[in-house]
N, C-alpha and C positions, 0 to 999 in steps of 0.2 A: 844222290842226284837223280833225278827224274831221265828217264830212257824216253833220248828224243823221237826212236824210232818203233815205238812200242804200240800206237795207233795206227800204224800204217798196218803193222806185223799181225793186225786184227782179222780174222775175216768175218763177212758179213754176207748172209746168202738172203737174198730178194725171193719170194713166190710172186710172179707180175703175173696179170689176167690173162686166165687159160691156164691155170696152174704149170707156168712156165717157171721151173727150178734156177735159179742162177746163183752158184754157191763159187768161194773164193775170189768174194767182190772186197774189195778193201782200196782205201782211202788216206790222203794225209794227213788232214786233221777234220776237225769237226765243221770247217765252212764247207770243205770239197764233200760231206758227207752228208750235209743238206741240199746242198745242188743237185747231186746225183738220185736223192729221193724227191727234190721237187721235178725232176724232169723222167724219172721213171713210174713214180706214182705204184710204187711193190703193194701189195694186197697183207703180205705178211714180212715180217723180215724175223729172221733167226741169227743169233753173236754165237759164233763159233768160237775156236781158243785161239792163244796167239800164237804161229809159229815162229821156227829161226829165223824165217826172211819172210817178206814181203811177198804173201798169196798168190799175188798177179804174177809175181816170176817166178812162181814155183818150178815151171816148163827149164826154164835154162836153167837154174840151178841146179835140178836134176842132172842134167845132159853134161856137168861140169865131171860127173864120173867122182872114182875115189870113194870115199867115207861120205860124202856129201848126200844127206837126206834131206830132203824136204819133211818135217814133223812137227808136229809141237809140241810147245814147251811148256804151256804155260795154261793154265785153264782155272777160272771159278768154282770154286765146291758150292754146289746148287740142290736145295733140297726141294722137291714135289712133293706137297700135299696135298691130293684129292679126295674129295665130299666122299665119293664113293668108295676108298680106305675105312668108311666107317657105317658101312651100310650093316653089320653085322650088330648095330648098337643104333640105327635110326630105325625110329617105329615111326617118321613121321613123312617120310618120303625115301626113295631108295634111285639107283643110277644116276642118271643126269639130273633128276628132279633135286632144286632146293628151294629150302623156305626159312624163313629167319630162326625158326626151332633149329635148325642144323646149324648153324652158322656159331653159337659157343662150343662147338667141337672144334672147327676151325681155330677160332679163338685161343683155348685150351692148347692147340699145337704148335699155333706160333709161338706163346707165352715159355711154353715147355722147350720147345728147338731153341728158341734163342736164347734162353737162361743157359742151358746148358754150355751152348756154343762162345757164349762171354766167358762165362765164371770156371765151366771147366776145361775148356779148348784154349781159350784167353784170347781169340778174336773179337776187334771191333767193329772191321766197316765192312755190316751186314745189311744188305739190303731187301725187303719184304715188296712184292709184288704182287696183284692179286692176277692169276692166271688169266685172264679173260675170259673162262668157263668155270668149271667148279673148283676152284681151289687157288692156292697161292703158294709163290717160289719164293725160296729164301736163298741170295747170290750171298757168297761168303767170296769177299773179295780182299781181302788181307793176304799180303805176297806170301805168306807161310801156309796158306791152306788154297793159292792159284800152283802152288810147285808142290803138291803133293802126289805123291804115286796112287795109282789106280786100288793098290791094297790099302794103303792108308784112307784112303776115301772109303773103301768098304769099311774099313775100322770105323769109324767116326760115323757111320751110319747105323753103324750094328749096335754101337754103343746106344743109340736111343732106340733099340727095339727091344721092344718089353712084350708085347703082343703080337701073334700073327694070328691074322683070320683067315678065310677060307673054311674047309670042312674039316681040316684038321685045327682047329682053334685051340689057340694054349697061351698062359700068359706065362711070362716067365718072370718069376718075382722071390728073391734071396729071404727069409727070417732069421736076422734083421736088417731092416730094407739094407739096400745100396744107398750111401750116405747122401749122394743127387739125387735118389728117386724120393727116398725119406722129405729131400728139403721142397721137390715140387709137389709131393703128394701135400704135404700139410698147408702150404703157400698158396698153391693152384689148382691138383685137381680135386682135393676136397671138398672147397666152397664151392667150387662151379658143380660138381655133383650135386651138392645139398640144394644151393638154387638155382638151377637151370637145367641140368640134363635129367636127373631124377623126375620133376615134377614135368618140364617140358616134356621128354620124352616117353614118358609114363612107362617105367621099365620093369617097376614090380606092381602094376595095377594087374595084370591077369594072368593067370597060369602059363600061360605060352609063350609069353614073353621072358617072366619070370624064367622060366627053367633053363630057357638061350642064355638066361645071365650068368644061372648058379651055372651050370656046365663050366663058364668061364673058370670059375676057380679050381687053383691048380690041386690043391692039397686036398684027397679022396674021403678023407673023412671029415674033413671042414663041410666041404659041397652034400655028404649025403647027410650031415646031422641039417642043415640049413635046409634041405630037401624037405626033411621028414617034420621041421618045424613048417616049413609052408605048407603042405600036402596036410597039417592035424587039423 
């Protein structure tokens, strides 16, 4: 049965003009939470999680003393993907710049976050956003992954990381693969390699490029016989 008090227990923080903060705004259902943005007119609004009570009383339930905290319960597992997570791999624009050549990289990570997130998490109501800047959120709103612990989030994050870049770049990849990565590699990022990110982003057209790729590769004698072929 649906928790009739679970929209209220929302909070909802407004940025109004003048970059004026107003965080622990919450509401009782969905008409009082159209009023309230047709007569404030917020510039931005940010969904915080839900907590025990009702935001607005946070104040007295504090003051009620004892074991009684004001916190929350309950929160979305929320994935950010930004354009610029893969500036180490676009030869066709880099930071805030994008252009349609970037954009099957995006592609490529919803495809991959959300397979995963179905088939080996077994969540379904996931919702994709595109950020309003460069990139897009993935809300995981299935009550089994809103009451997850802060570690378990970290787990579930870790588990899709296979590469990190920066100046220490490494990818990190089992022989033979990991049975999820096995089934996106050959489904997804395969083909989108062979047509779109390869020729779009022309990645072994010139030596400098090239060598930012081979480095990628983890295994030290794969990368220098691959070297010693490009360089003959």
């Amino acid at each position: 049965q649906a928790d009739a008090g679970f929209f209220q227990r929302r909070e909802f923080c407004f940025t109004l003009e003048g970059d004026i903060f107003c965080r622990y705004q919450s509401f009782k259902d969905g008409t009082e939470l159209a009023a309230a943005l047709k007569d404030r007119i917020p510039e931005k609004i940010d969904l915080g999680p839900i907590y025990n009570v009702d935001p607005q009383r946070r104040n007295a339930y504090n003051s009620l003393g004892g074991d009684r905290v004001f916190a929350p319960v309950e929160r979305e597992l929320v994935f950010d993907v930004d354009m610029t997570d893969y500036d180490d791999m676009r030869t066709c624009c880099s930071g805030a710049d994008i252009c349609h050549r970037c954009w099957p990289l995006m592609t490529i990570a919803v495809k991959v976050i959300d397979r995963g997130l179905r088939e080996d998490f077994g969540f379904n109501n996931i919702l994709w956003v595109y950020s309003g800047r460069r990139g897009v959120h993935a809300w995981v709103c299935d009550q089994r992954a809103r009451q997850l612990s802060n570690e378990a989030r970290t787990s579930v994050a870790e588990y899709f990381s296979v590469y990190k870049g920066g100046e220490n770049r490494r990818v990190a990849i089992t022989n033979p693969m990991h049975p999820a990565l096995r089934r996106v590699y050959e489904d997804i990022l395969r083909p989108y390699w062979l047509e779109h990110i390869l020729p779009e982003q022309g990645l072994l057209e010139g030596p400098e490029v090239a060598e930012k790729v081979l480095q990628m590769v983890p295994d030290e004698n794969i990368r220098e016989t691959l070297m010693n072929r490009w360089n003959a």
